[in-house]
N, C-alpha and C positions, 0 to 999 in steps of 0.2 A: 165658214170661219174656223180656225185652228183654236185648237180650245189652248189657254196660256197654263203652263205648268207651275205648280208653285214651285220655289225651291224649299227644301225643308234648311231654314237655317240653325245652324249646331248650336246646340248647349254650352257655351262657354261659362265658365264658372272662376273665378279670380277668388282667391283670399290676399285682401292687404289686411295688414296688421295695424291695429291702434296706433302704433309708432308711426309707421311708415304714411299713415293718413295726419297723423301732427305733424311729422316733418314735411310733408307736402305744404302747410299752413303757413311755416318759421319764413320772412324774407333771408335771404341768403345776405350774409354781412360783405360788408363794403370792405374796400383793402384798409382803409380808418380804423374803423372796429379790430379789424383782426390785430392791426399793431398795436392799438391799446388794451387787448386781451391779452397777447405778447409779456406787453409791460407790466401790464400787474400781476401777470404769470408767475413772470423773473424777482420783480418785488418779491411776490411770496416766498420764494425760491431763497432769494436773500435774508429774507428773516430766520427761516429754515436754516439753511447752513450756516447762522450765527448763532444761533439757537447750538448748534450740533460743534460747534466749532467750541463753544463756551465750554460747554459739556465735556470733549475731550482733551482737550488742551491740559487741565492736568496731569490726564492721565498718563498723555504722550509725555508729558516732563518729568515725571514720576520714570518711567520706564527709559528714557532717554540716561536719568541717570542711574538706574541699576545697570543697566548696559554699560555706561562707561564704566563704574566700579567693576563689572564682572571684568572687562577687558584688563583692567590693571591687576587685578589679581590671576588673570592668566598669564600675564607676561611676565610677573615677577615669579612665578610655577616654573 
C-alpha cells in the first residue's frame, strides 16, 4: 500500500475589524428606507439653510445698500 501524504495546510491568518464584523450584522436597507433617509436628509437640510438664510439676510441688505450708496457717490466723482 502507498502510504497517503498529508498536505501541510497553510496558516491563513485574517484580521476583520470590529466594524467590518457589525457591518456584516446591519440588513442592507430596502429602496423605502433609503428614500425616507433622503427625506429627512433634506428636511434637515431645509431647516439649515433657513436657519442660515435668516442669519444673513441682513447682512446681505445692509451691504446691498452701502454698495448702492458707494456707486452714487462714484458717479457723481
Amino acid at each position: 500500500m502507498a502510504q497517503s501524504q498529508q498536505l501541510n495546510q497553510p496558516q491563513l491568518r485574517l484580521h476583520i475589524t470590529r466594524n467590518a464584523r457589525h457591518e456584516a450584522l446591519i440588513p442592507l436597507h430596502s429602496a423605502a428606507a433609503r428614500k425616507l433617509a433622503l427625506i429627512v436628509g433634506y428636511q434637515a437640510m431645509a431647516l439649515i439653510n433657513r436657519d442660515l438664510a435668516r442669519a444673513f439676510t441682513p447682512c446681505e441688505e445692509e451691504a446691498e445698500r452701502r454698495l448702492t450708496q458707494f456707486r452714487r457717490t462714484e458717479i457723481k466723482n
